[in-house]
N, C-alpha and C positions, 0 to 999 in steps of 0.2 A: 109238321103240318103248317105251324106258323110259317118258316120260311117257305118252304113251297109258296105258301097263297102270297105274300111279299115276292115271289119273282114273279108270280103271273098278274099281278097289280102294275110290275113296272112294263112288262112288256106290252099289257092292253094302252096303257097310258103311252106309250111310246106307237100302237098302231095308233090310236086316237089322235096324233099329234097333230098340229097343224105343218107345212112342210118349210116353214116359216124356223117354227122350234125344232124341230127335225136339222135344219139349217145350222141353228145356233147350237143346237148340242155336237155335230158332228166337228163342227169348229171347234168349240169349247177340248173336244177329245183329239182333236189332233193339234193345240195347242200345247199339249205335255211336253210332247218329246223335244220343245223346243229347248230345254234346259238340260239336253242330254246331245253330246259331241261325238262325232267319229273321227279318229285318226290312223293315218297309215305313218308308219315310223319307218327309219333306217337308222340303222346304228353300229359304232366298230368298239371292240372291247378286249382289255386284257386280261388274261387269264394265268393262274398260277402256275411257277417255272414246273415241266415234267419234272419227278423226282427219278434218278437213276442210282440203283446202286451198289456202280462200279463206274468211277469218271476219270480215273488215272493210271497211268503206266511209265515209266520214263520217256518213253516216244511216243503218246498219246495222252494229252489233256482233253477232254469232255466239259464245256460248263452248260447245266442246264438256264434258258433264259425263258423271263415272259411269253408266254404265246400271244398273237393277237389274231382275232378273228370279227368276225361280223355279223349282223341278225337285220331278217327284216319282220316287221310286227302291224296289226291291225289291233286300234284300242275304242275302246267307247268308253266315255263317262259319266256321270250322270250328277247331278250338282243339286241335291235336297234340299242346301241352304249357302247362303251365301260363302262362308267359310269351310264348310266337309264339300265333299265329293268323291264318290261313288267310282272305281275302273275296274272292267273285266280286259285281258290282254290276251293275244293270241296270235301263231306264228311261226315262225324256222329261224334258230339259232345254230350256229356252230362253236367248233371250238379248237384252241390252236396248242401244236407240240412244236415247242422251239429247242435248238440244243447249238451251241458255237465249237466245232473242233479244230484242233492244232493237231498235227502231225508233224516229226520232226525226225528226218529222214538221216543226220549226222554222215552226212558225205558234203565237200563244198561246193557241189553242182547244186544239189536240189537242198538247201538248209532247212526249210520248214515250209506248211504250205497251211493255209485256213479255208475253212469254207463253215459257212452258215445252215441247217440243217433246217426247215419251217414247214411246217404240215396243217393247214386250217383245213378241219374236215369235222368226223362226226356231228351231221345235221341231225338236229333233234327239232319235234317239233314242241312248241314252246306256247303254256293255257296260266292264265295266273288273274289274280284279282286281288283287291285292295282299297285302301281311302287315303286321300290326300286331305291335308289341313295347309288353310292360310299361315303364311307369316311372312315375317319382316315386312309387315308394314304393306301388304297385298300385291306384293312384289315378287312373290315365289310362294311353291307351296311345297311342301314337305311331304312324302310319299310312305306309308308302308304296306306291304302286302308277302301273298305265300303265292308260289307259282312252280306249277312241275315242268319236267320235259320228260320227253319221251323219244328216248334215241332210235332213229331208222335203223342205221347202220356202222359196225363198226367197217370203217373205209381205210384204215390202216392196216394193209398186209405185212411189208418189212420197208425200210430204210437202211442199205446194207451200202457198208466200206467194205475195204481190208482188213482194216485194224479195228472198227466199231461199229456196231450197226442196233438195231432191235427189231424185233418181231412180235408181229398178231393173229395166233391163231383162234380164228372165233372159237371153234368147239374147246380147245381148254382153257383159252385166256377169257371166256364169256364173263361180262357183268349185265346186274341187274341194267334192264335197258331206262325204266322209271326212277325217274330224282324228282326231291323238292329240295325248295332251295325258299330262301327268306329274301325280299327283295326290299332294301331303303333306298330312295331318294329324293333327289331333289328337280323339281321343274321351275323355268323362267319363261312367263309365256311375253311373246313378242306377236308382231305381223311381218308377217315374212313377202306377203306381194299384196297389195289395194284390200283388196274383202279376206282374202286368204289370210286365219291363223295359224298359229302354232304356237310349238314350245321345246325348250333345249333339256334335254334331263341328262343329270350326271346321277347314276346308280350302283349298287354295287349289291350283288347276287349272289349269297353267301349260302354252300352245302358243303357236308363231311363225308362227301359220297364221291366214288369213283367214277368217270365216264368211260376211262378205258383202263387194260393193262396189258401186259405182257410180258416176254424174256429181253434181254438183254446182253452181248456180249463186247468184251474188252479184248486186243490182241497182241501180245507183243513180238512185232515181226524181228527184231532183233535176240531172240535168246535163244541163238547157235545154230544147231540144225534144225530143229525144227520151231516154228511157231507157240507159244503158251496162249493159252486162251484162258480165260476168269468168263464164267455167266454170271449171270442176276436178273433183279427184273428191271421195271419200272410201271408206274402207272400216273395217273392225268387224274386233279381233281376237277370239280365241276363248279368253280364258282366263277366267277365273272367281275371285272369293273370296268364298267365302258359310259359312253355317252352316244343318246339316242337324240336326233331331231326328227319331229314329229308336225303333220302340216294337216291341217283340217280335210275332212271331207264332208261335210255339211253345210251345205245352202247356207241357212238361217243358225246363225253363228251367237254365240254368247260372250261379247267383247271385253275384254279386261277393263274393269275401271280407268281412268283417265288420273291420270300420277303426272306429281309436277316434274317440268325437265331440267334433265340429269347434269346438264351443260352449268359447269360452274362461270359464277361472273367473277372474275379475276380482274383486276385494277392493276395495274402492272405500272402506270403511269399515267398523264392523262393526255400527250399525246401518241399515237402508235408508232411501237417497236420498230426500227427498220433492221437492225443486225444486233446479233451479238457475238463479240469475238472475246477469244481466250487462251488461256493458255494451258494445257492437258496434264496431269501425271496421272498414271496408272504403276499400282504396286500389285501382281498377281501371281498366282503359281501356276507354269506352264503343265502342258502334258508332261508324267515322268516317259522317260524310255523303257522302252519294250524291250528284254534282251528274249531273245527265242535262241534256245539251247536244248537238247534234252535233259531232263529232270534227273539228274543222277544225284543217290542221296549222300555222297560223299562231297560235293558242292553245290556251293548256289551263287548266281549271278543274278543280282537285281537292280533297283536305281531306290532312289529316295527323293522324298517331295520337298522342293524349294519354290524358292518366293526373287521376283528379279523384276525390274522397273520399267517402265515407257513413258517415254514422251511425246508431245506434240501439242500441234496447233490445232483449235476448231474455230469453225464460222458458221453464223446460225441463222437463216432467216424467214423471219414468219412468212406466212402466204397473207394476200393483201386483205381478202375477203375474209377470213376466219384467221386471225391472232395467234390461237391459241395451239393450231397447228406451225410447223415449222420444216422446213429442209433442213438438213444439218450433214455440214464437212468435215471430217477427220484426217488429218495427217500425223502420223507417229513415226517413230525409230526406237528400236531395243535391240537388246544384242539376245543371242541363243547360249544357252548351259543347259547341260543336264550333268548327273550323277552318277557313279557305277559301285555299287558295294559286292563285292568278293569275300566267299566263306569257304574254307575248305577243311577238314578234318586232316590228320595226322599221317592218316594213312595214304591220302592221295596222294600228297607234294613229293616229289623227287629227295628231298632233305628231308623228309620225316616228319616236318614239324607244322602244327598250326598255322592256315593263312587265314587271315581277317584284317582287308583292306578296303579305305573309300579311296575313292579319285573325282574328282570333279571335272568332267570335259568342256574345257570354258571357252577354247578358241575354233568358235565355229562362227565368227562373225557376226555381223549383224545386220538387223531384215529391219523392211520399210513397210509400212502397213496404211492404206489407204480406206477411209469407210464414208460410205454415201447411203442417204435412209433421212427418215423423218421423224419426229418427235412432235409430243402432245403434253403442254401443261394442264395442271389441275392446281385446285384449289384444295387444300388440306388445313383447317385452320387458320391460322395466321400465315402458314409458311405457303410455297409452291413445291411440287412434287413433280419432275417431268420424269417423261418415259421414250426413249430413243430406239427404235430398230433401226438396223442397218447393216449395207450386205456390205462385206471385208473383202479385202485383196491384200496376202503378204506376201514379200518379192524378199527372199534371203540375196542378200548385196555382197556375201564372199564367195566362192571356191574356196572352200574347206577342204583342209586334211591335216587330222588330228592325229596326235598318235594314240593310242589304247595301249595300255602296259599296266601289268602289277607283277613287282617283284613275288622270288622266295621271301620268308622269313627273314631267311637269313644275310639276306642283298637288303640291307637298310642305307647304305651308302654309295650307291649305284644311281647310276644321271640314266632317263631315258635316251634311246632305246637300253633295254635292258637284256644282259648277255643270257641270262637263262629264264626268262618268265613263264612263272605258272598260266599267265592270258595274254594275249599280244593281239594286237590289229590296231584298225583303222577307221574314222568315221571319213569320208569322202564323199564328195558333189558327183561323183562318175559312178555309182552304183545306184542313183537314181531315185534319188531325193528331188522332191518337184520344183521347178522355176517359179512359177505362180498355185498359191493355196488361195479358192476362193472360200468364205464362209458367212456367219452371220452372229451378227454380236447386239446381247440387250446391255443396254445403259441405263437404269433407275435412279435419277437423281434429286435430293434436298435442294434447293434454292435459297440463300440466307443475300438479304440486299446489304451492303455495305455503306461507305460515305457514295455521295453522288451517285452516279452511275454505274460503280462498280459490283460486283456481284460474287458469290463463294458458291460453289457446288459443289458437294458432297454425297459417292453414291457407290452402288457397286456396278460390275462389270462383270460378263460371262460370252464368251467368246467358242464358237463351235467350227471346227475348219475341216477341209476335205484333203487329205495327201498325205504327207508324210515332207516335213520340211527337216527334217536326220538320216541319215542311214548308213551304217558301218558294219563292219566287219569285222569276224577275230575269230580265234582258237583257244581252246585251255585242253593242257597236255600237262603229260606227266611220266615218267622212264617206257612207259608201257603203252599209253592211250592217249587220243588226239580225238578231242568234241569238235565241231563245227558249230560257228555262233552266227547270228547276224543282229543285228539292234538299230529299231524303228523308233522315231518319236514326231507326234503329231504336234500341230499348231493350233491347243485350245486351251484356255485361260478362265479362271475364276479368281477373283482378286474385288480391290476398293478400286475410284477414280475419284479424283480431285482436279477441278478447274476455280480457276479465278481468271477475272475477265472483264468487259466492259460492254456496255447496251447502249447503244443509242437510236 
């Protein structure tokens, strides 16, 4: 009875009102939602490699890899107090089945072949909520919440080779279509255009639940007259690590406190930099070589990881208006190696006897390597920390042709070429090893200032290239049988770099 007569008190007092207060309350109530944001997100993320299991044959390797897929989201949040905040999330996500196969077909027309296998599909639609807290300094804020999906559709029917494929049949291979999933992360809110905000969130979407599954087969076209086939299954977990950016949809926006900027004041001298030149080494380990052979378990053919030098000149020069940015020129030279280790059992070798041999293939010349890109210094205590991108050009400078040879056992005193080798071939510029590998290399370097002008950088180096600057050929035989090999090696590097130089 109380409440009752308490609501019919507020609503006569609200007809009674003047239109004046009527005015100020409807304000007053639509002043709330000003502390509550809409956004629309897009986002691309990785997903856990399919598990398969059945990945190998002699003439078929299977490696499952990451999937990557993508989601788009609508969010609202809502901000109690200056440091929590309130989100509900909602949406279509998917999710990706990646798999990389080799074939190795052991004739010397066709030696091996790859192809990349990638399925982003199973759209699910995607409801979740959570709270976000400040930190570091109201600079980002720290996200956790619980969020399901709910899959439409299983959209993978089959993915069929010769030698390996899998299948989805809904009515047996059905899963629960409902997941939850535990969502942390992390947001950095920015402006992204005049009034328009946003924010970058790196998350990760973590459930023990399956999205999809199904059968699986392995083939081996090679054993005799007829084909062997191996089934199994596989299936897809359902969790997620991706980054979303996210851009306002709300008028009347709630702006990130005002933070001092970021731009460090660096003293470098006290009048400005015009150049800096130097002089480079680079100590790294190349890509190892690729031998592609078929998998027979009575030998193996592989390479081993080595470390080999470069040099060169650099020239650096600031831009007039901002310091702190820089152009910067690379010129190097190194020579090319790689490795080759040989194993075979007892029974293979024509002589009966154990092989297990290294060779080092060291005369393949040597490549000139040009890099143009920009770098930015920072301030890190006392010291300078610069940061260099920049996109690569290597030009291998010989016509190669190497010989590839490992003796029997029992030829320990045999000069290449060798009269009866268990592996023999050839690395050669004419089977189509590239002229130019374009790529893109990070530089992260220490700055230590010296006497005068002079200067010491200390830092590492990683290098990502497109081609194949090796490529050779061979065989491994024995009284009775003849493999077909070929062996690839790219041009990418993880190593230190070292410059010493002068600024003026």
């Amino acid at each position: 009875m109380k409440f009752n007569s308490t609501i019919k008190l507020a609503w006569l007092s609200i007809k009674r009102a003047s239109p004046f207060c009527l005015l100020v309350w409807l304000i007053l109530v639509d002043q709330q939602p000003i502390i509550a944001q809409k956004y629309f997100g897009i986002g691309f993320h990785l997903t856990p490699p399919v598990f398969l299991e059945n990945t190998k044959n002699p003439y078929v390797i299977v490696r499952p890899q990451i999937g990557l897929a993508y989601s788009i989201t609508f969010k609202k949040e809502w901000m109690p107090s200056k440091k929590k905040q309130w989100y509900a999330e909602a949406g279509l996500t998917t999710q990706g089945l990646r798999y990389h196969q080799t074939n190795y077909f052991g004739d010397s027309l066709t030696i091996w072949s790859t192809s990349n296998n990638l399925h982003a599909g199973y759209p699910s639609i995607l409801f979740g909520f959570g709270q976000s807290v400040k930190v570091f300094k109201s600079k980002g804020r720290l996200s956790l919440g619980l969020e399901g999906t709910l899959c439409i559709v299983q959209d993978l029917g089959a993915i069929e080779s010769a030698s390996f494929g899998i299948t989805n049949t809904p009515m047996t291979d059905i899963t629960f279509p409902a997941n939850i999933r535990l969502n942390v992360g992390y947001s950095y809110d920015f402006q992204i255009y005049k009034s328009i905000m946003g924010h970058l969130q790196l998350y990760a979407a973590l459930s023990p639940q399956k999205i999809t599954n199904g059968r699986q087969y392995i083939r081996n076209l090679h054993g005799g007259g007829s084909a062997t086939t191996i089934e199994g299954t596989y299936h897809v977990n359902n969790s997620e690590l991706g980054l979303k950016l996210f851009a306002s949809l709300s008028k009347r926006q709630v702006k990130p406190p005002l933070k001092e900027s970021t731009t460090p004041n660096i003293t470098f001298s006290k009048k400005m930099t015009k150049y800096r030149i130097s002089i480079n080494s680079q100590y790294f380990r190349p890509s190892p070589a690729i031998y592609h052979i078929p998998q027979i378990d009575s030998f193996s053919v592989k390479s081993r990881e080595i470390a080999i030098p470069q040099i060169g000149f650099s020239l650096e020069i600031p831009f007039r208006n901002h310091n702190l940015w820089s152009s910067i020129v690379h010129l190097g030279i190194g020579y090319r190696a790689a490795t080759l280790v040989f194993k075979s059992v007892s029974n293979f070798a024509s002589d009966g006897f154990p092989v297990a041999r290294e060779i080092g293939v060291n005369n393949l010349g040597i490549y000139g390597i040009c890099n143009l890109g920009i770098s930015r210094r920072h301030s890190l205590k006392r010291q300078v920390l610069s940061q260099s991108l920049t996109y690569s050009m290597v030009i291998p400078l010989h016509k190669e042709s190497e010989y590839l040879g490992i003796p029997l056992s029992g030829s320990d005193f045999q000069f290449p070429p060798y009269t009866d080798p268990v592996l023999e071939g050839r690395v050669d510029y004419k089977y189509g090893r590239k002229s130019l590998l374009f790529g893109v290399e990070y530089n992260p370097e220490m700055f230590f200032n010296l006497r005068s002008n002079f200067f010491l950088a200390i830092g590492l180096v990683g290098n990502y290239s497109f081609g194949w600057i090796t490529h050779g050929r061979f065989e491994v035989s024995n009284n009775t049988s003849t493999y077909h090999g070929e062996m690839v090696q790219n041009f990418s590097k993880l190593g230190i770099s070292i410059r010493i130089g002068l600024e003026k």
